[in-house]
HTML snippet that shows the backbone in 3Dmol.js (N, CA, C, O; Angstrom):
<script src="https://3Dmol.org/build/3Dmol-min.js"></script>
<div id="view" style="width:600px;height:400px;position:relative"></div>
<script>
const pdb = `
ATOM      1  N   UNK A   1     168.076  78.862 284.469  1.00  0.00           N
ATOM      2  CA  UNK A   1     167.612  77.651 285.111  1.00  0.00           C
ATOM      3  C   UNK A   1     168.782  77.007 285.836  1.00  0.00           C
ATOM      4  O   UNK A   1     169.853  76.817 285.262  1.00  0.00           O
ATOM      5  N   UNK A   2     168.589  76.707 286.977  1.00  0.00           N
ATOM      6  CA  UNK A   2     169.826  75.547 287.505  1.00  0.00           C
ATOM      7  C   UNK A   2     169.443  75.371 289.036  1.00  0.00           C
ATOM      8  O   UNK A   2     170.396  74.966 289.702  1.00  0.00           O
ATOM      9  N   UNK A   3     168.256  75.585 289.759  1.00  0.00           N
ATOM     10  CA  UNK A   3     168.522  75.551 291.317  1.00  0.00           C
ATOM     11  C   UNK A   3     167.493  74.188 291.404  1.00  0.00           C
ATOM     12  O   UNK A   3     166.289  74.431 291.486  1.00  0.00           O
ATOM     13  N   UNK A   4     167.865  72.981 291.390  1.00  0.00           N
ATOM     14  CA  UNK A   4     167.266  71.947 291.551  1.00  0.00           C
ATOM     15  C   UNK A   4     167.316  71.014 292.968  1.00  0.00           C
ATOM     16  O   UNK A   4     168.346  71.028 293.642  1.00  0.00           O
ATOM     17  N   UNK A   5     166.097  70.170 293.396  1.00  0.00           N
ATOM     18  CA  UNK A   5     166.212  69.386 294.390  1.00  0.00           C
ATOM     19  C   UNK A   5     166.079  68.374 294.514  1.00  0.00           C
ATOM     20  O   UNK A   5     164.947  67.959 294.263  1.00  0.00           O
ATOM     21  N   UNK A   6     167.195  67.306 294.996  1.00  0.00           N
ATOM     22  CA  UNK A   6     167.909  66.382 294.662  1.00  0.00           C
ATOM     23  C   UNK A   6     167.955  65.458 296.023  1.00  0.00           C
ATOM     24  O   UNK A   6     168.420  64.321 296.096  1.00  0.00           O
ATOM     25  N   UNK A   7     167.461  66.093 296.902  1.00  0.00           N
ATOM     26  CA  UNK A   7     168.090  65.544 298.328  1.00  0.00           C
ATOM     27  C   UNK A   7     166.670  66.531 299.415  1.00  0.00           C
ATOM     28  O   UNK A   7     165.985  67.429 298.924  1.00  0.00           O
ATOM     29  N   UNK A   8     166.572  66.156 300.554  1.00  0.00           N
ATOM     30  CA  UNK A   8     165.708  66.785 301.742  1.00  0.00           C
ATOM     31  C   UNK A   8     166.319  65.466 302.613  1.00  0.00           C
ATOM     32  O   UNK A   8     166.392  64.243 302.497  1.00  0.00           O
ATOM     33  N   UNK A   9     166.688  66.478 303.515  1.00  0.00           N
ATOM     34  CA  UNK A   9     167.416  66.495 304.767  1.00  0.00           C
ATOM     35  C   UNK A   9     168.063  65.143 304.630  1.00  0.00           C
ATOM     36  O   UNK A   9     167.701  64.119 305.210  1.00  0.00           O
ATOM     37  N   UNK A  10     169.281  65.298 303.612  1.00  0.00           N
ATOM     38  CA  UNK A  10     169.876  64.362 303.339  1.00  0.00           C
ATOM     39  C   UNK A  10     169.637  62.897 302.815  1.00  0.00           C
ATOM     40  O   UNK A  10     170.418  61.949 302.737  1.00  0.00           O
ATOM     41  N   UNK A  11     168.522  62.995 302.533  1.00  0.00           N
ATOM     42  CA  UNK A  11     167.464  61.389 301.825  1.00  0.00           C
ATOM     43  C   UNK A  11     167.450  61.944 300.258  1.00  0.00           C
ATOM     44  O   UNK A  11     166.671  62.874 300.050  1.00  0.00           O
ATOM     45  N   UNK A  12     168.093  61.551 299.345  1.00  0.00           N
ATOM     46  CA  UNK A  12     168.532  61.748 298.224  1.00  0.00           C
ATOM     47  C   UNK A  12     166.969  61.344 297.296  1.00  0.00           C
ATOM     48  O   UNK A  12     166.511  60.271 297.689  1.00  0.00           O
ATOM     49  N   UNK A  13     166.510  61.705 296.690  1.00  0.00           N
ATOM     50  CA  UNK A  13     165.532  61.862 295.839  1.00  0.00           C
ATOM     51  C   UNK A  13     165.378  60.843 294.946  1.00  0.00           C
ATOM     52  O   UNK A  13     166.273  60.853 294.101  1.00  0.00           O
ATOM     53  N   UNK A  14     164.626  60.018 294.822  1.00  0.00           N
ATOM     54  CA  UNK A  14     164.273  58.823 293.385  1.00  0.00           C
ATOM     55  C   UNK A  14     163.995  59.646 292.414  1.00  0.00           C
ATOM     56  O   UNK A  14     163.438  60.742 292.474  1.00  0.00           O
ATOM     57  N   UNK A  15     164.631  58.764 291.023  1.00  0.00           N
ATOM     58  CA  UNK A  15     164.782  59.369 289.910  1.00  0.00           C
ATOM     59  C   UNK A  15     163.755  59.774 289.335  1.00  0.00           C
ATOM     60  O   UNK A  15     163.812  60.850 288.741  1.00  0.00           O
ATOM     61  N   UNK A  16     162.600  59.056 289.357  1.00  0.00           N
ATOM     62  CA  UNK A  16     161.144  58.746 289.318  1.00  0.00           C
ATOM     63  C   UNK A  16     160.620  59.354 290.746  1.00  0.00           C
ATOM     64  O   UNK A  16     161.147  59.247 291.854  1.00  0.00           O
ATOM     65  N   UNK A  17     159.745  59.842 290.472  1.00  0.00           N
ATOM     66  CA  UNK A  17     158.559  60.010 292.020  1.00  0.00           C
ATOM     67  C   UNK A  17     159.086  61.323 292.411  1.00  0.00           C
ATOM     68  O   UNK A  17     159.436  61.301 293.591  1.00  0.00           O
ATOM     69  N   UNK A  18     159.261  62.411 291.868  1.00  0.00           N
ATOM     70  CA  UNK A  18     160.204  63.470 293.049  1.00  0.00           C
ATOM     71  C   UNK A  18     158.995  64.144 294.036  1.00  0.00           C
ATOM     72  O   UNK A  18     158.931  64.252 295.260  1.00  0.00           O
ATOM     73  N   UNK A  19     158.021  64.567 292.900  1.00  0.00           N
ATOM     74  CA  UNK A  19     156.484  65.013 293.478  1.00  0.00           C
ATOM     75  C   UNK A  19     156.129  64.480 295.193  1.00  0.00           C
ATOM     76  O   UNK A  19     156.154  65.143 296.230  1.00  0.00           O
ATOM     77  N   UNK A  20     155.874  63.332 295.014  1.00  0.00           N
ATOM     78  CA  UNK A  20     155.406  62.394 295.745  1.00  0.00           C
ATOM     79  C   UNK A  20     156.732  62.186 297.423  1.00  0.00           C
ATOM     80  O   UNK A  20     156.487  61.985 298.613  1.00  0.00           O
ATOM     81  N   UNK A  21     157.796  62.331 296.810  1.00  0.00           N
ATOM     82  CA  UNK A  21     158.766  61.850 297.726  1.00  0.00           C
ATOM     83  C   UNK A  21     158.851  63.478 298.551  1.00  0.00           C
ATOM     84  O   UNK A  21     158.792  63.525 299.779  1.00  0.00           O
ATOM     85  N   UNK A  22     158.979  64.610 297.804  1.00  0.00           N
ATOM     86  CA  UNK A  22     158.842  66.152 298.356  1.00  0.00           C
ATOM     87  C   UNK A  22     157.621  66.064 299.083  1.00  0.00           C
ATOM     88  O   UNK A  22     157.606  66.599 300.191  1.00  0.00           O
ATOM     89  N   UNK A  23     156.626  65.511 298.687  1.00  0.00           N
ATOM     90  CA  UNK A  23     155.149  65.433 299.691  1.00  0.00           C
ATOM     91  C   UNK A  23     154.992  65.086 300.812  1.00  0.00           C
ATOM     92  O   UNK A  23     154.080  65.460 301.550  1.00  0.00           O
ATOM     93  N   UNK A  24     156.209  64.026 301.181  1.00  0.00           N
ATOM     94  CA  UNK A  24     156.037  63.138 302.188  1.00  0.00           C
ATOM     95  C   UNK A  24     157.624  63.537 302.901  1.00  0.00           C
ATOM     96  O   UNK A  24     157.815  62.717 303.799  1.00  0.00           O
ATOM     97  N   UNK A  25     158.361  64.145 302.835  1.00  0.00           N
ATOM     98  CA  UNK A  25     159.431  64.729 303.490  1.00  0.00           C
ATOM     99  C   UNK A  25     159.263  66.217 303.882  1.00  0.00           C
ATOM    100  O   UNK A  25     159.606  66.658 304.979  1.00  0.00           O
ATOM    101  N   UNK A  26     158.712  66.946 302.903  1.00  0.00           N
ATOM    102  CA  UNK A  26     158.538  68.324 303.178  1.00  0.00           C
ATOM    103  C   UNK A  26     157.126  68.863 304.198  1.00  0.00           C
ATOM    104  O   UNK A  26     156.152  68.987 303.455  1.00  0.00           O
ATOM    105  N   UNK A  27     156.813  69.171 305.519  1.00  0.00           N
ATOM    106  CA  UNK A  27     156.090  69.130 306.128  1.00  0.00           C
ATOM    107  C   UNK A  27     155.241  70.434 305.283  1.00  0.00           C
ATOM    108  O   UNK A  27     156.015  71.338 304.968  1.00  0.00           O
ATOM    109  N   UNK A  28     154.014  70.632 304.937  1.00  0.00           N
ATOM    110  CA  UNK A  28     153.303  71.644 304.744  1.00  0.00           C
ATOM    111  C   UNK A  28     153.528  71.851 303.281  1.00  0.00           C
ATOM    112  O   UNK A  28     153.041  72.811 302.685  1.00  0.00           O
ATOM    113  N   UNK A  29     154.412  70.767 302.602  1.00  0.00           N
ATOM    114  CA  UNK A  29     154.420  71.053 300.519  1.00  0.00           C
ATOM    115  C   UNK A  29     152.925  70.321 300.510  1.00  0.00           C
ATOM    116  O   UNK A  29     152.431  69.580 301.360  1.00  0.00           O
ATOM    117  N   UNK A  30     152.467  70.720 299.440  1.00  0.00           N
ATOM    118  CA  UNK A  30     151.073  70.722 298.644  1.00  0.00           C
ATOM    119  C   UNK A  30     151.622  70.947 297.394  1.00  0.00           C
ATOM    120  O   UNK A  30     152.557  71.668 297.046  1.00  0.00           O
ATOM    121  N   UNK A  31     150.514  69.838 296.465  1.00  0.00           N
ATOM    122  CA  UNK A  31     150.579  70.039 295.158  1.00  0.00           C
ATOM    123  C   UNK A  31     149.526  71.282 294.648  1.00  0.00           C
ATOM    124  O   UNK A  31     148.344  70.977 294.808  1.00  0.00           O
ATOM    125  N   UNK A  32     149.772  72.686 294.037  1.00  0.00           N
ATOM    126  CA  UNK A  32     148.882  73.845 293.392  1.00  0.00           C
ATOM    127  C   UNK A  32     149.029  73.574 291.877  1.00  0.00           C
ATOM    128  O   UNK A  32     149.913  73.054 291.196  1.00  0.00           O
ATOM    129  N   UNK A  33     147.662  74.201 291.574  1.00  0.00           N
ATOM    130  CA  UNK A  33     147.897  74.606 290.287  1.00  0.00           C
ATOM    131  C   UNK A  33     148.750  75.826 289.471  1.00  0.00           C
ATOM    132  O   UNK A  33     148.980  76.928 289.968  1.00  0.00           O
ATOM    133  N   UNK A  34     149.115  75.457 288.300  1.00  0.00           N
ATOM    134  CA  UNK A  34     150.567  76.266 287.463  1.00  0.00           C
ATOM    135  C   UNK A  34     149.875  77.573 287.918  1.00  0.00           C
ATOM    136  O   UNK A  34     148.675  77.815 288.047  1.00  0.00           O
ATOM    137  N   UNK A  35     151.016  78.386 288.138  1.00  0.00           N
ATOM    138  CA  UNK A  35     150.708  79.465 289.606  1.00  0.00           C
ATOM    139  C   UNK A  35     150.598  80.913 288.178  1.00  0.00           C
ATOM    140  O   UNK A  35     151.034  80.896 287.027  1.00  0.00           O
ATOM    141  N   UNK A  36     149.820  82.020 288.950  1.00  0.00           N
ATOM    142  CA  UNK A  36     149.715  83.129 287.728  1.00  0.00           C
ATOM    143  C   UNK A  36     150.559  84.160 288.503  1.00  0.00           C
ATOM    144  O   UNK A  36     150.886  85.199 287.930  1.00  0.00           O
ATOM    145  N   UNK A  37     150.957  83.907 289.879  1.00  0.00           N
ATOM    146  CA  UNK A  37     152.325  85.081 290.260  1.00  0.00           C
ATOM    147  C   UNK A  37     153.245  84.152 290.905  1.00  0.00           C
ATOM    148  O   UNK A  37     153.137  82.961 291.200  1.00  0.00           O
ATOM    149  N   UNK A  38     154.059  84.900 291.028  1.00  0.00           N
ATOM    150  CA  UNK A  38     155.522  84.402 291.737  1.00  0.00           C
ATOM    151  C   UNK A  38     155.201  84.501 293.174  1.00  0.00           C
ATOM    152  O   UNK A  38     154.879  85.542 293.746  1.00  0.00           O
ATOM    153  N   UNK A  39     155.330  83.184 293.779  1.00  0.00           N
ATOM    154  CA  UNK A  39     155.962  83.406 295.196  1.00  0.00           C
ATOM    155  C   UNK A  39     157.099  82.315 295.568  1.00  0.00           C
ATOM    156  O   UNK A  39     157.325  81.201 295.096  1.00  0.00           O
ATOM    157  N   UNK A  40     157.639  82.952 296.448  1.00  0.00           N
ATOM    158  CA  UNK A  40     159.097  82.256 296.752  1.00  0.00           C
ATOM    159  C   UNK A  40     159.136  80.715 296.997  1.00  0.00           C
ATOM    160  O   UNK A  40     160.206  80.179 297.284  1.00  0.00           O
ATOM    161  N   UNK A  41     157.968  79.987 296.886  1.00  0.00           N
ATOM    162  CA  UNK A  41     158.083  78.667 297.497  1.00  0.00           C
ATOM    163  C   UNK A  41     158.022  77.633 296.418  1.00  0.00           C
ATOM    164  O   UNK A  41     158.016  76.500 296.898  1.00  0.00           O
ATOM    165  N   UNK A  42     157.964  77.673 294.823  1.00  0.00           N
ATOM    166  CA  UNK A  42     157.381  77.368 294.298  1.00  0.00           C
ATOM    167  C   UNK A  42     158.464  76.040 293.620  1.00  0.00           C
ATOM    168  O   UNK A  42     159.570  76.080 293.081  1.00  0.00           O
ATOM    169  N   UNK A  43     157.883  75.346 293.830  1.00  0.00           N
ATOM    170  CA  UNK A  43     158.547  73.986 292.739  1.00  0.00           C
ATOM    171  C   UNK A  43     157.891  73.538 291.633  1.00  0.00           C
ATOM    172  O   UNK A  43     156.724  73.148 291.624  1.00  0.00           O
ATOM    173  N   UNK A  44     158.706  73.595 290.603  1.00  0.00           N
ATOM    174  CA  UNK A  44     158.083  72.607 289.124  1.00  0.00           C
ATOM    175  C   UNK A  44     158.871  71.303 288.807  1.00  0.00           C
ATOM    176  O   UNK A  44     160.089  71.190 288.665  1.00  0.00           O
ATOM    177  N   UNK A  45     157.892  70.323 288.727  1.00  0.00           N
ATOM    178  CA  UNK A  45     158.429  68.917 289.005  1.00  0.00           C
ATOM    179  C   UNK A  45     158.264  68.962 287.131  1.00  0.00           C
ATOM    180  O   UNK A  45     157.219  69.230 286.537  1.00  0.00           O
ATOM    181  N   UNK A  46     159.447  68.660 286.561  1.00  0.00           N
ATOM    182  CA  UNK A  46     159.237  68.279 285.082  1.00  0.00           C
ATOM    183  C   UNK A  46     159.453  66.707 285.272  1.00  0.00           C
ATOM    184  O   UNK A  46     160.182  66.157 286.097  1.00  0.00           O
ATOM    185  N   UNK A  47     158.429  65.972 284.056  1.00  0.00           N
ATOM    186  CA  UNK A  47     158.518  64.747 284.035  1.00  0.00           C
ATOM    187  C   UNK A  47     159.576  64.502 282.821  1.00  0.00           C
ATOM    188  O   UNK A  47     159.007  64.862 281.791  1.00  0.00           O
ATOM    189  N   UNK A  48     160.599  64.137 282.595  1.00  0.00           N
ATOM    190  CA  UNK A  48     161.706  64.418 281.769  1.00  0.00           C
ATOM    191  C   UNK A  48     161.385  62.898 281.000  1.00  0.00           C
ATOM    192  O   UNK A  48     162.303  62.780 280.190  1.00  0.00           O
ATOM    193  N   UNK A  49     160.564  61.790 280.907  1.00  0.00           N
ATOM    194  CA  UNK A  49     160.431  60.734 280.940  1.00  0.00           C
ATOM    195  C   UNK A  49     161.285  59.724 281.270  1.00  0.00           C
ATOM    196  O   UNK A  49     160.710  58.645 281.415  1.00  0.00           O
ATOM    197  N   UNK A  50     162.599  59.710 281.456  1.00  0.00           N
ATOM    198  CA  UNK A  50     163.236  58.681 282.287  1.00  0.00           C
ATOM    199  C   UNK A  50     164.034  59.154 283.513  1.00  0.00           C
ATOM    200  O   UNK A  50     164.934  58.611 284.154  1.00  0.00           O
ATOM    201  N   UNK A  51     163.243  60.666 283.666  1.00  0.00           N
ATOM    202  CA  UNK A  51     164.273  60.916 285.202  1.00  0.00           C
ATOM    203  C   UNK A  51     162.723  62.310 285.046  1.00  0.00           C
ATOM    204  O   UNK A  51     162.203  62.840 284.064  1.00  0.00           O
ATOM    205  N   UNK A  52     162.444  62.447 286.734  1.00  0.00           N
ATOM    206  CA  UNK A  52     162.022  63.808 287.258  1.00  0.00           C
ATOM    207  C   UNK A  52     163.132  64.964 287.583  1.00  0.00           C
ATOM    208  O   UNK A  52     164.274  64.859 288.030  1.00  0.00           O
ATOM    209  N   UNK A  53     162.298  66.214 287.155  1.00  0.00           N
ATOM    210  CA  UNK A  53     163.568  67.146 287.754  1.00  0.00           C
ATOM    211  C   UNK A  53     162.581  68.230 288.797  1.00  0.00           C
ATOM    212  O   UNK A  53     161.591  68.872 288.443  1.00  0.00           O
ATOM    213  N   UNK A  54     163.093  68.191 289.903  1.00  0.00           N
ATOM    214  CA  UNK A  54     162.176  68.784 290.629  1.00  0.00           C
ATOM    215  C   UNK A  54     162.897  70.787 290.703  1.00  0.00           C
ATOM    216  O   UNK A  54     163.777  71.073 291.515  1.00  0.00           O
ATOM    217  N   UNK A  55     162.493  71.519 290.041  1.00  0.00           N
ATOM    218  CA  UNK A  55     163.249  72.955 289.846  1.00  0.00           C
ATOM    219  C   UNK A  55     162.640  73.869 291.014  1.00  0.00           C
ATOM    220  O   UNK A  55     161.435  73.977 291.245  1.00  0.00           O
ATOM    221  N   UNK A  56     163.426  74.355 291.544  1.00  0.00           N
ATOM    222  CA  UNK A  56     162.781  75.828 292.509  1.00  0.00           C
ATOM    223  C   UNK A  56     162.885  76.874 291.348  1.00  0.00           C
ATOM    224  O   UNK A  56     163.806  77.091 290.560  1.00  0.00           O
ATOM    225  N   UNK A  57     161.917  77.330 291.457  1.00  0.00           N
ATOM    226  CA  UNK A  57     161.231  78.715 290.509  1.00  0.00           C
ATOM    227  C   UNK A  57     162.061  79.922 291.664  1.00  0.00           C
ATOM    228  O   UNK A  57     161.368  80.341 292.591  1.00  0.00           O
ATOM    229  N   UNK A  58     163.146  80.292 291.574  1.00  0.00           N
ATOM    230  CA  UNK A  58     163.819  81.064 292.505  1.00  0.00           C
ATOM    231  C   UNK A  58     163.290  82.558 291.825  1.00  0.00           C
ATOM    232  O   UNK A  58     163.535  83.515 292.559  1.00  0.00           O
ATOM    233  N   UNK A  59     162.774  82.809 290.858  1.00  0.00           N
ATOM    234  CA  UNK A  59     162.462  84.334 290.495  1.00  0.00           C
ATOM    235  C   UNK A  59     161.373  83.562 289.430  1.00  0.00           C
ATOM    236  O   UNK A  59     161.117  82.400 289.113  1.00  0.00           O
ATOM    237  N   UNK A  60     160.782  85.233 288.997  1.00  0.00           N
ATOM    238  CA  UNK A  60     159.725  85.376 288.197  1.00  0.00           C
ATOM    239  C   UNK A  60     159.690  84.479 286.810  1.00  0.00           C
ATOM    240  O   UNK A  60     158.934  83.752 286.166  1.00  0.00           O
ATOM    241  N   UNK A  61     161.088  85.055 286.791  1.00  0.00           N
ATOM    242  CA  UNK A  61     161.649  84.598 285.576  1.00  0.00           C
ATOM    243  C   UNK A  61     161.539  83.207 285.401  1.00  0.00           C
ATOM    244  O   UNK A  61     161.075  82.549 284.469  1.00  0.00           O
ATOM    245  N   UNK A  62     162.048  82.884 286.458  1.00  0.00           N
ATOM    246  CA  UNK A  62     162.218  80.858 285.940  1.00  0.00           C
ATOM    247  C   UNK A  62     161.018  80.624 285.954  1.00  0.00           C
ATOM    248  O   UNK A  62     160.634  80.061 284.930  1.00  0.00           O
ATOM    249  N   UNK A  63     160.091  80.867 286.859  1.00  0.00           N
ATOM    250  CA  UNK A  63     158.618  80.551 287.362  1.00  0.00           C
ATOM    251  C   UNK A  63     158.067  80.528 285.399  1.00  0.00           C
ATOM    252  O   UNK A  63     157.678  79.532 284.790  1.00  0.00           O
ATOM    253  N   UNK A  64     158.200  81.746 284.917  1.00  0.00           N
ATOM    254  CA  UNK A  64     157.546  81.953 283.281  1.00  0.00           C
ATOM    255  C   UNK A  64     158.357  80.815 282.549  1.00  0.00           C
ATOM    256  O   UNK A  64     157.892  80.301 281.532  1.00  0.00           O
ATOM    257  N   UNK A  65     159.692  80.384 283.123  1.00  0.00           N
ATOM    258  CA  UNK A  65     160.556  79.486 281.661  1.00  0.00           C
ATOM    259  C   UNK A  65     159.485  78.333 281.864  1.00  0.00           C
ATOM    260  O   UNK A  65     158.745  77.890 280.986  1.00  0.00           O
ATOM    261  N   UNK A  66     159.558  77.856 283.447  1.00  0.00           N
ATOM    262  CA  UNK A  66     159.141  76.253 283.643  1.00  0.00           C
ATOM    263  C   UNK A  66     157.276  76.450 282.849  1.00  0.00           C
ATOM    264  O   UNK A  66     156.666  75.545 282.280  1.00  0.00           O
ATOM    265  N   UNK A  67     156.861  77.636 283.038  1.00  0.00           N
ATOM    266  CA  UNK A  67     155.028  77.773 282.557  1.00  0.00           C
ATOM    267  C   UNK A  67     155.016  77.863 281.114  1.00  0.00           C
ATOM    268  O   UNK A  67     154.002  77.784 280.420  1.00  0.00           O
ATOM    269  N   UNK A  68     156.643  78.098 280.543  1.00  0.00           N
ATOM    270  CA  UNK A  68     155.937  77.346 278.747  1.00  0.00           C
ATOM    271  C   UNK A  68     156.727  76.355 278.855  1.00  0.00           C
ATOM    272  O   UNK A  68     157.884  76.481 278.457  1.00  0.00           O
ATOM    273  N   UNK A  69     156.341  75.308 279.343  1.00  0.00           N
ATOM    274  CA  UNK A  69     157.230  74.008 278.915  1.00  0.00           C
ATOM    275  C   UNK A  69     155.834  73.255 278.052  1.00  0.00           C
ATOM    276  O   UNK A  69     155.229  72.703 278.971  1.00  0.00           O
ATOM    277  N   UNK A  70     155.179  73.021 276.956  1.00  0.00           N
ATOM    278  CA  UNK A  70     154.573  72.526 276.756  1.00  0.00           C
ATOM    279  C   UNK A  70     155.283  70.801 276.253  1.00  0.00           C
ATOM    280  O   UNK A  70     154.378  70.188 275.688  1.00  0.00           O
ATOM    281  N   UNK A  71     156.225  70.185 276.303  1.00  0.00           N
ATOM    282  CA  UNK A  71     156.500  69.063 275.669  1.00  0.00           C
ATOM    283  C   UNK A  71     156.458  67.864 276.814  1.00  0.00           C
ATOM    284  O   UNK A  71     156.244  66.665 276.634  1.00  0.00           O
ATOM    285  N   UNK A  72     156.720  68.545 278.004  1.00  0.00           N
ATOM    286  CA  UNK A  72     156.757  67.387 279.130  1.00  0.00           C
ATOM    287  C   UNK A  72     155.602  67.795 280.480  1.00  0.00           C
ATOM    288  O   UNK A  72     155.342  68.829 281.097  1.00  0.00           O
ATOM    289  N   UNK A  73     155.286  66.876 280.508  1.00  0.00           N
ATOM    290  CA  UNK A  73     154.396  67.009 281.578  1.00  0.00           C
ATOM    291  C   UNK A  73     154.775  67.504 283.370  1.00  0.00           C
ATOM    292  O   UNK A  73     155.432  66.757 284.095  1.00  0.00           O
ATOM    293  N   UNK A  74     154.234  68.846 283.848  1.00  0.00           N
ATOM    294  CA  UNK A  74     154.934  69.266 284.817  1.00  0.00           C
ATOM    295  C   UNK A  74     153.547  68.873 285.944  1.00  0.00           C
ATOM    296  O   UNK A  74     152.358  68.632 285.738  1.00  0.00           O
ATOM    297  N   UNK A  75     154.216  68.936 286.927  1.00  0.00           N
ATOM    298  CA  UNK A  75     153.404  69.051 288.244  1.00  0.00           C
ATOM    299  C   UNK A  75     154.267  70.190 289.371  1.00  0.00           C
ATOM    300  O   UNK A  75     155.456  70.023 289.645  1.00  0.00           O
ATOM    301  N   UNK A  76     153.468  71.292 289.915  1.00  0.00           N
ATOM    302  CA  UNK A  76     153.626  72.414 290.874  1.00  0.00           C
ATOM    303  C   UNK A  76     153.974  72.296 291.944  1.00  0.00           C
ATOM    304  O   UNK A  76     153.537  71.158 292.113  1.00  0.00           O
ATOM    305  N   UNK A  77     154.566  72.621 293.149  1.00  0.00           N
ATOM    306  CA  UNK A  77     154.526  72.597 294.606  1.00  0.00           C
ATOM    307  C   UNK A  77     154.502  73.816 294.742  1.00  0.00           C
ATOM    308  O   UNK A  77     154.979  74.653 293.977  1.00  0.00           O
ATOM    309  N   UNK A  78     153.684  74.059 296.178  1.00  0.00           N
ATOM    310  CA  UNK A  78     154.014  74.831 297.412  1.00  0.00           C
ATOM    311  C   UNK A  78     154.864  74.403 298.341  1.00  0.00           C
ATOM    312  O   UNK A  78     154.315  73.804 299.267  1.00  0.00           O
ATOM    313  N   UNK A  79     156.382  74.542 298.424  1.00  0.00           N
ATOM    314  CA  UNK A  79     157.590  73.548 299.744  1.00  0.00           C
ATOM    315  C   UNK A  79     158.014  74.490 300.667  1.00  0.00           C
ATOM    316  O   UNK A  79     158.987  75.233 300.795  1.00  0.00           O
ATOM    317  N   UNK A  80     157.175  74.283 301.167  1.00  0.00           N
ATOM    318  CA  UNK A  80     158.143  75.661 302.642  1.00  0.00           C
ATOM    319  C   UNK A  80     159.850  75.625 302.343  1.00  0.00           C
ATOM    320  O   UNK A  80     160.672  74.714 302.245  1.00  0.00           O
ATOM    321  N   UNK A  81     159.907  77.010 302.261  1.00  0.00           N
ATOM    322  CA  UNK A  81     161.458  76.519 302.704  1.00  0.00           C
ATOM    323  C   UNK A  81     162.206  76.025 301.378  1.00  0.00           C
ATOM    324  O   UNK A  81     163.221  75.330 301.405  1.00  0.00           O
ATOM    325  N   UNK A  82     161.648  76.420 300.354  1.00  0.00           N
ATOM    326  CA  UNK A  82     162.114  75.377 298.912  1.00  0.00           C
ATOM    327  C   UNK A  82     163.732  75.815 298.943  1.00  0.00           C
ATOM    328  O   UNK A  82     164.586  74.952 299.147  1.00  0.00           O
ATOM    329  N   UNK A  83     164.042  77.031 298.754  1.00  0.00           N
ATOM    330  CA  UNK A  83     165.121  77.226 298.604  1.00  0.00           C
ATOM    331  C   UNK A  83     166.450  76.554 299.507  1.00  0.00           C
ATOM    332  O   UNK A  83     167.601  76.336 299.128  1.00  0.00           O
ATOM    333  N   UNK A  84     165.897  76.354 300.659  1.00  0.00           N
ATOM    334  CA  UNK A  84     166.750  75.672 301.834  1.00  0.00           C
ATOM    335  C   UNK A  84     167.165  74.026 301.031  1.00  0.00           C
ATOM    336  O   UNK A  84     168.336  73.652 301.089  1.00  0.00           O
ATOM    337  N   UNK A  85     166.262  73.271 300.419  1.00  0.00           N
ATOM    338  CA  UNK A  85     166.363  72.420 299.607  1.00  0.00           C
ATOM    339  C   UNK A  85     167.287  72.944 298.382  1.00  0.00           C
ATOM    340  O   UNK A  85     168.481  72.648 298.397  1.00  0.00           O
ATOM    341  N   UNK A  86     166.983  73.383 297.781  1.00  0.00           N
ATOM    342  CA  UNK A  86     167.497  73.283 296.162  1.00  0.00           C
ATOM    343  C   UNK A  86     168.762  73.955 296.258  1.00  0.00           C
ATOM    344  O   UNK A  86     168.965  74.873 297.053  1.00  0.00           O
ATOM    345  N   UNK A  87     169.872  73.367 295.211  1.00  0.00           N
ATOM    346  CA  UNK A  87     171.103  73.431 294.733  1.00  0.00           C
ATOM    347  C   UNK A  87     171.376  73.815 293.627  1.00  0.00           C
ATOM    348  O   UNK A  87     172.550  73.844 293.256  1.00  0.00           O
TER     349      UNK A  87
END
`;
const viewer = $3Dmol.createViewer("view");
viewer.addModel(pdb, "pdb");
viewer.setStyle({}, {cartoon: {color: "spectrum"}});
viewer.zoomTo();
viewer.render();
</script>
């Protein structure tokens, strides 16, 4: 785990809201449901309860870590381009 997004096109991300703020910066992100294959675009927004962490699912692998998170509540993206974002 470690390729997170923090920033789009230099507008730094609220600690709270990442979902919502990726929605409205990223032209063509959509919120999907927890995905059953890997494709390259994929973001998992964990609700960490006093901070969001918005993760690019960069392989299969992370895509399966972030799909057993049962303790915190996640929300999905489709972000064009996710990787161009995440650090």
């Amino acid at each position: 785990m470690g390729m997170y997004i923090n920033a789009i096109n230099g507008i730094p991300a609220p600690g709270k809201g990442k979902a919502d703020f990726i929605l409205k910066h990223v032209k063509g992100a959509l919120v999907v449901p927890a995905p059953t294959i890997w494709h390259e675009e994929l973001v998992c927004v964990v609700d960490n309860f006093a901070f969001d962490a918005a993760a690019y699912a960069y392989d299969e692998g992370e895509m399966r870590v972030f799909l057993s998170e049962t303790r915190r509540p996640t929300k999905w993206l489709f972000v064009p381009e996710a990787k161009k974002y995440a650090k």
